[in-house]
Phi, psi and omega in degrees: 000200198255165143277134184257171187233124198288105173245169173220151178314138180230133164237185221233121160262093172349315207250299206244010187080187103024105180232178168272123190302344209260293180330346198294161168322100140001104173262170173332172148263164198286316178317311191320313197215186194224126190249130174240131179309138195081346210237000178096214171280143141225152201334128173305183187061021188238152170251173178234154197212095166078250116309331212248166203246156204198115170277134211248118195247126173213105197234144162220124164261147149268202198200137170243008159319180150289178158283333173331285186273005171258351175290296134029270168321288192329307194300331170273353169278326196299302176332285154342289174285332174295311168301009105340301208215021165054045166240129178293144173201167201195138161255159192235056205081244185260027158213150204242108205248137178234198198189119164213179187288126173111328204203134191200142178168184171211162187241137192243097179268116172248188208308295163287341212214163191225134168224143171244139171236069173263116161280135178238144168288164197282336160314315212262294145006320181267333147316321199331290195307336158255341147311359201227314179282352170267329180298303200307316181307324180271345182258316175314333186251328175273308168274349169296000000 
């Protein structure tokens, strides 16, 4: 009869040749990171929407204010940054969801706590870090 011969898979490495599949790299693990097809790794703090890719600011403070009066705060920082930077914003019970090209998210006030949630688009996205560092400043300074 025939022999059968133990074989194993193989694949063509651009880079490094003929490699073996039991060889490949280790990737990340996925909780860690957020991946777009084609596109390699990408940064933690980031969401995938489809194609288009969306960095994400997620700040929580806390507050011994009222809601009243934490409410208050909030609307002036919102004020503040819209006149800045031209972002539309409206409240919806206790969150005041704003919306501009590029940038969308809400600040949500409960009893103890204040949380900002923004997605940013990828132009803006690049931004993130002073975009992030203009929040904190304005919630530090209006609600602590």
């Amino acid at each position: 009869m025939f022999a059968v011969a133990k074989t194993e898979s193989h694949r063509l490495d651009l880079v490094g040749g003929l490699r073996s599949l039991s060889q490949r790299p280790a990737r990340p693990s996925a909780d860690r990171f957020a991946r777009r097809p084609g596109s390699g790794i990408i940064a933690p703090g980031t969401i995938t929407l489809g194609e288009e890719i969306m960095a994400v600011i997620d700040i929580q403070r806390s507050h011994t204010s009222s809601l009243k009066n934490t409410k208050a705060a909030v609307e002036k920082v919102a004020k503040a940054i819209a006149k800045e930077y031209g972002i539309d914003h409206h409240w919806d019970g206790n969150e005041l969801h704003f919306d501009r090209s590029g940038v969308k998210g809400r600040i949500t006030v409960a009893k103890n706590e204040v949380r900002v949630r923004a997605e940013l688009g990828f132009l803006m996205g690049a931004l993130k870090p002073v975009i992030e560092r203009e929040i904190e400043r304005q919630l530090d300074q209006y609600i602590a």
